[in-house]
N, C-alpha and C positions, 0 to 999 in steps of 0.2 A: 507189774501184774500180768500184763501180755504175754511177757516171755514166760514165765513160769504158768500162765495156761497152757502155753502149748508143750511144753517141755509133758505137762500133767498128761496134754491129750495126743500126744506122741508114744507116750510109754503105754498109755491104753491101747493105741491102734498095733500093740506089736503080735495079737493075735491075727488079726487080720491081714497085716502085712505076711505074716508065716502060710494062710492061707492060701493068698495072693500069689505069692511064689509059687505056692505047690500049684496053682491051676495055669499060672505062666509055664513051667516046666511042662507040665502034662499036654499042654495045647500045641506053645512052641520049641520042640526039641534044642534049642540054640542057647535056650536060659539056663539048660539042663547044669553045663559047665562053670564050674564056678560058684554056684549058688549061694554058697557062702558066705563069698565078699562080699554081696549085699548086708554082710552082719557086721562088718568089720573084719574079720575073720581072715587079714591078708598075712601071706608070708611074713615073718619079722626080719629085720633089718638093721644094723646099725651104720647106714654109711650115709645117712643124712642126707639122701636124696631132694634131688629139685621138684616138687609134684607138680604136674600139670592137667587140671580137669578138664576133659574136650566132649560134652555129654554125648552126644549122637556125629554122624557124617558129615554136618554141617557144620559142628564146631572142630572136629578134627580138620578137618580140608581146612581151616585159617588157623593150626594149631601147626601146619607143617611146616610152612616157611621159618617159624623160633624156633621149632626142634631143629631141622636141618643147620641154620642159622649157629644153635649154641652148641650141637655136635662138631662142626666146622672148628668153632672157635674154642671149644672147651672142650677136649675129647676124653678126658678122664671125668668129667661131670656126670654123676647115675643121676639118670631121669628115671623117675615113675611117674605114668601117666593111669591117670582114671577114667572109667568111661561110663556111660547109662546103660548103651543099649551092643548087643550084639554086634547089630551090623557097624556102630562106630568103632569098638574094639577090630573087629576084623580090618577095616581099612586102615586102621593105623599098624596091625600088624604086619599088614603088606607091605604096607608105605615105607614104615623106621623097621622091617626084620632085624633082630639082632641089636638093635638100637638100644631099645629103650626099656625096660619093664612095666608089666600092663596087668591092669586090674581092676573089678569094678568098683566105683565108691557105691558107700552104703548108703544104705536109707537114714532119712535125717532125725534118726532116733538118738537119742542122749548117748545111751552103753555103745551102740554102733560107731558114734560117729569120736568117742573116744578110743575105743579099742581100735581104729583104724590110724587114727595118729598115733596112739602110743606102737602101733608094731611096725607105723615105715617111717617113722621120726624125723619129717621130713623139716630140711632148713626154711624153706620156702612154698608157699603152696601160690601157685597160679588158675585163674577158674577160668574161663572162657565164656565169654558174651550176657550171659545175663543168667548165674545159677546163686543166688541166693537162699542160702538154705541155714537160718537162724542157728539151729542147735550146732551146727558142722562149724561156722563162725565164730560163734560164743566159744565153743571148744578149744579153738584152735588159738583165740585170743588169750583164754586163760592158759594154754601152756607156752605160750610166747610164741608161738608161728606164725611168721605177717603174711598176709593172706591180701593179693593182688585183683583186680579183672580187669584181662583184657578185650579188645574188641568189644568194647563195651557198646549194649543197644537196650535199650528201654523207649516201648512208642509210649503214647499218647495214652490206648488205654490199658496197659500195664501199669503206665503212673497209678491212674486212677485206682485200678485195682489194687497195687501196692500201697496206695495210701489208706486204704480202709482199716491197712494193719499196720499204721505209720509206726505206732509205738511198740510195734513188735520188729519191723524192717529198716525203720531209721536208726537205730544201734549197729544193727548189723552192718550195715553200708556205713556209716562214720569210724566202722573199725576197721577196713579198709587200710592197707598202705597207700593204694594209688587204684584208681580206676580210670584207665584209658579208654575214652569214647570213641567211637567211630565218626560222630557230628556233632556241629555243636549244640541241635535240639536235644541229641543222645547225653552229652557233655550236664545240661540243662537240668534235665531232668532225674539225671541222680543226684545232681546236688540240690535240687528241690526236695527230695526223698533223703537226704540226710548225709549222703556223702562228703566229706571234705577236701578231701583230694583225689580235684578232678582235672584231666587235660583232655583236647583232642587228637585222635593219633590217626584218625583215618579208618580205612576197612583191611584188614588183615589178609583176606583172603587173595586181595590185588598183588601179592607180592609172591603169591605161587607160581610156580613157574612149570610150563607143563612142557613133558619131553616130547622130542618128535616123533616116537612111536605112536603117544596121544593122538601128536596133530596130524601124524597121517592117516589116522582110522580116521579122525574126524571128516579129513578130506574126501574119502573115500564114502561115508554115508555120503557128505553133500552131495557127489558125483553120482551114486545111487539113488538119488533122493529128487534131482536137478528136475526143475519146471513142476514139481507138487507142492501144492501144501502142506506143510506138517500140521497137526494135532499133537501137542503133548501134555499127557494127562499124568503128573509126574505125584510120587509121595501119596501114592491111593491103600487105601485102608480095604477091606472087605465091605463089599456091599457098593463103593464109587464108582467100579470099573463097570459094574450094570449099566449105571446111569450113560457113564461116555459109551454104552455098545449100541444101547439105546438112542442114544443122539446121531450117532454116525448116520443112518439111513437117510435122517432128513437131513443134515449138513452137509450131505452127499451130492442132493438135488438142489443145493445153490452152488457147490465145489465138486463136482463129481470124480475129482482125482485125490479129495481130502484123503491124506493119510493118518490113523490114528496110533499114535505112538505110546502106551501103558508103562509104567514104569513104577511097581508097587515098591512102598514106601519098608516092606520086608523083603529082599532079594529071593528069601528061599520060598516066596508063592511064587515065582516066576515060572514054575512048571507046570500048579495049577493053573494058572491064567492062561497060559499057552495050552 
């Protein structure tokens, strides 16, 4: 009964989702690209690609050590990976150039989230860390695509919230092939929430490995940086970074060498902010 409310209140919201879009576009020129694939609406394919969901920068950064990993090891394997947001797209095209093919997944609409399997018909779908998204599952189950997560993390009150809609999210999670946790509270509690096959694998992103161009810049801020305080006000939205410019005056007069370090959570305010 669950699932088919929402499937009912999915196909309603497709006005609003089309809205949506256009005032993302219009606000932030980076949505412009693409816009489409948020419909489904990707290249068609027949080469049976591996998919890998990385939503944003965070999930990609613990998405690179298996792409690198199964490029290594499988170099004729086509990967298409999906992403949410711009700025994750952009670092993983940095990151795998030439690698891998990339595109957004769509919104978790029923026709979307079919017409997005049926045109990249992919062997295997892999999601990353906690993207549960019922009608995109249901879909993929019924045309036979096992559908994995890894770095799997669910706290305490995601359970809770997840359970409010157990009988719409416990299907989803028991269709699952395998769900790798990060811990074994993380382990726990998807399989409180319905999952069957669960193991722990650890945190994914421990396994990157960063070059020493990285760690010579890094060296280099610390040397720049050497006997100050940092401040860092990292992943700020419009309206936060007030708050921290705000703060500096007085945390100044108990640390008067505090430095504040802004790091908006969209890279291309970084001109406004400055």
């Amino acid at each position: 009964m669950m699932s088919r409310l929402y499937r009912l209140l999915t196909r309603l919201l497709l006005p609003l989702l089309l809205l949506f879009t256009w005032q993302r576009i219009l606000r932030r020129p980076a949505y412009r690209a693409h816009w489409q694939e948020r419909f489904g609406f990707v290249p068609r394919r027949s080469d049976r690609p591996l998919w890998i969901h990385a939503v944003s920068v965070g999930e990609g950064m613990a998405a690179l050590p298996l792409i690198r990993q199964l490029r290594e090891r499988h170099p004729d394997l086509p990967i298409l990976i999906s992403s949410t947001t711009p700025t994750g797209r952009t670092l993983l095209a940095r990151e795998l150039a030439g690698m891998v093919t990339q595109v957004y997944l769509p919104y978790d609409l029923p026709g979307a989230v079919r017409r997005f399997l049926e045109r990249s018909q992919p062997r295997l779908g892999v999601l990353m860390e906690t993207e549960l998204w019922p009608n995109l599952l249901r879909v993929a189950r019924q045309r036979g695509v096992p559908v994995m997560l890894l770095n799997g993390r669910l706290s305490a009150r995601s359970l809770a919230g997840y359970r409010r809609f157990a009988s719409l999210f416990a299907p989803a999670l028991a269709g699952l092939a395998w769900v790798a946790a990060q811990s074994p509270d993380d382990a726990r509690r998807f399989a409180e929430l319905g999952a069957t096959r669960v193991s722990v694998q650890g945190q994914m992103k421990l396994d990157l490995q960063i070059d020493a161009g990285q760690r010579a810049r890094a060296a280099s801020w610390q040397e720049r940086f050497a006997g100050r305080r940092v401040w860092v006000f990292a992943s700020t939205h419009p309206g936060e970074e007030e708050l921290a410019w705000a703060s500096l005056s007085t945390l100044r007069k108990i640390e008067p060498k505090l430095l504040l370090v802004l790091i908006p959570r969209h890279p291309e305010r970084g001109d406004t902010l400055a």
